[in-house]
C-alpha positions, -999 to +999 in steps of 0.1 A: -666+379+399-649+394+365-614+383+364-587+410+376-561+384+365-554+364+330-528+339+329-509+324+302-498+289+291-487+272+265-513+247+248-483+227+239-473+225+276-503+205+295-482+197+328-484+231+337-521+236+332-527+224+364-503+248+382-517+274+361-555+268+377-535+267+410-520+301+407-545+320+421-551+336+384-590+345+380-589+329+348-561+309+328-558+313+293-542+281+273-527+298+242-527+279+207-508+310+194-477+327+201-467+302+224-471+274+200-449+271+172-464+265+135-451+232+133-467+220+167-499+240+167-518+204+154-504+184+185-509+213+204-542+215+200-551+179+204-534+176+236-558+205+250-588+190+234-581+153+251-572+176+287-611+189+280-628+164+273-615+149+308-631+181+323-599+190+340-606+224+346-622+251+326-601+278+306-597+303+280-583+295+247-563+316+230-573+304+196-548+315+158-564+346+142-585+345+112-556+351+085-540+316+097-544+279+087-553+270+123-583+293+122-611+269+119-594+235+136-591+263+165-630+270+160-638+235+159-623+231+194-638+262+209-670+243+211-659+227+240-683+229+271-651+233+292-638+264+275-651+294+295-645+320+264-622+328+233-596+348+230-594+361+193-560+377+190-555+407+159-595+414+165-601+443+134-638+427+120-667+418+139-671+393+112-644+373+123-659+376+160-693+363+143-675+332+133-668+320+167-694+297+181-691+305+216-713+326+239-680+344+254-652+367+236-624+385+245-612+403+213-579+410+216-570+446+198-531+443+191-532+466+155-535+501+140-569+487+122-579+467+155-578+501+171-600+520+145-623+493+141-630+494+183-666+509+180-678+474+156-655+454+176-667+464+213-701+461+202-700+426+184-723+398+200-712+380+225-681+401+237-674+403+275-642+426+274-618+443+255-581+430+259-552+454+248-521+436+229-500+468+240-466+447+228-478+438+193-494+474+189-461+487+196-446+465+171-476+474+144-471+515+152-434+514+157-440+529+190-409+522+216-423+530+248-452+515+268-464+547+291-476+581+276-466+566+242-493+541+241-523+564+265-542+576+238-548+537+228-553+529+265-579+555+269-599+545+234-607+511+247-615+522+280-643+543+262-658+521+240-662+494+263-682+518+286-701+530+255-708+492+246-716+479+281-691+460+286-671+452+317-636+472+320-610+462+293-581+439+304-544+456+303-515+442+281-486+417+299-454+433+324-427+417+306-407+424+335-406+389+355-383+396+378-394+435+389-425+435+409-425+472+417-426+479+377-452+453+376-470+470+406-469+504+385-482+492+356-511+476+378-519+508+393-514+526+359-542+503+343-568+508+370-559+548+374-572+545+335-605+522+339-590+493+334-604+462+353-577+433+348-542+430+333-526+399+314-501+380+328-469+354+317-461+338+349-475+326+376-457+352+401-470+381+384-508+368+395-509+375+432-493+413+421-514+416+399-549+405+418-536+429+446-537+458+421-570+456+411-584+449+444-597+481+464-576+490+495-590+488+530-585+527+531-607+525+498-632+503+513-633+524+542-638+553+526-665+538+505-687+525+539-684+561+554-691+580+520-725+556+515-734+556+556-730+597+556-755+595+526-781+572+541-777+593+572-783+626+554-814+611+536-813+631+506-799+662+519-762+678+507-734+659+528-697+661+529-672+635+541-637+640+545-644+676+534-658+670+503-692+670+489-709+640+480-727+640+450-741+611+427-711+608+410-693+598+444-717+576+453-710+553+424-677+557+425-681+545+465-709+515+451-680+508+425-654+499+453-676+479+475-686+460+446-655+451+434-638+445+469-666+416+471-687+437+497-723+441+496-729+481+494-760+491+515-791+509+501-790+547+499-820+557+484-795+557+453-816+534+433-796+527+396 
């Protein structure tokens, strides 16, 4: 199943990494960047190598961008059998994605020139999904709010991933720890927009977050009677709920049951 949920922790922390893969988080992400400082980024990163090559668990690394001393060391370790994909944060050249010798990416577009270089990024080898730094972006563009301020960004990777065949792009972190309904919002918000999963910081964010990108049972619902009143009709027009069905709400219903875990049934809609 794609991950709905991405959860930090600190490389430099390895007592938690164990709680982390207990969470409930789809996928963890041990971070070698902004959660290590400079000065501990070499210990840092052995202590995650010696946790991998016990075959612990398997994770995401969030390796130092290209621009940084810790670029390559960060490579070096990526090779790892027990890293499931890398995380390149400030992603702006598919050259730097080129450099990674790993079969997985997650760019991770957090600048102006990430941003206008999406089309080369989205569509470098290897990439799974796009991951939107929404804080640093803010930071970069001077922008102070995270809603309507930052939708035209939001929107752009949406796009391109579609347009590059990848799977739905991964929302920026709820720095709100202690608010789940703003958490809950910002959930919805994402998957409103085509978004498939959202970044989070702590460990209680996960199960909110999972929940948000998990189809109702009213959705489900509607999905089984939308692809059973199509079967039914055999070709012909059909409305449920009073509303026509039409290929377009067919997906959308395949779409649900799919990512509710539910195995849709044949239409004649063959894709």
């Amino acid at each position: 199943m794609t991950p709905r949920s991405y959860l930090f922790v600190p490389a430099d922390r390895p007592e938690r990494f164990a709680k982390a893969l207990a969470s409930g988080a789809d996928a963890v992400i041990v971070d070698l960047e902004d959660a290590v400082a400079p000065s501990a980024k070499d210990a840092a990163r052995a202590v995650l190598a010696d946790w991998l090559a016990r075959g612990a668990g398997r994770v995401v690394v969030r390796i130092n961008s290209a621009d940084t001393p810790w670029f390559a060391d960060d490579l070096a370790l990526a090779r790892s059998p027990n890293v499931a994909a890398v995380m390149l944060p400030k992603a702006e050249r598919s050259d730097d994605l080129a450099r990674i010798p790993h079969g997985c990416l997650l760019p991770l577009v957090e600048t102006a020139a990430g941003i206008d270089a999406l089309r080369d990024v989205a569509r470098s080898p290897h990439v799974q999904r796009l991951v939107f730094g929404s804080i640093d972006l803010q930071a970069d563009l001077g922008i102070a709010g995270d809603d309507q301020e930052l939708l035209l960004f939001r929107s752009q990777l949406v796009l391109h991933s579609r347009l590059a065949n990848l799977a739905p792009p991964v929302d920026g972190v709820c720095t709100a720890l202690d608010d789940e309904a703003a958490l809950e919002a910002e959930a919805r918000r994402a998957r409103r927009l085509g978004f498939g999963a959202k970044l989070c910081v702590h460990p209680r964010q996960v199960n909110t977050v999972n929940h948000g990108f998990t189809p109702s049972a009213d959705e489900v619902a509607w999905a089984r009677r939308v692809l059973d009143a199509a079967a039914a009709a055999d070709g012909a027009a059909v409305a449920v709920d009073g509303k026509m069905v039409d290929k377009p709400v067919l997906l959308r219903a395949h779409a649900l049951l799919q990512q509710a875990g539910h195995e849709s049934r044949d239409n004649g809609d063959k894709r």
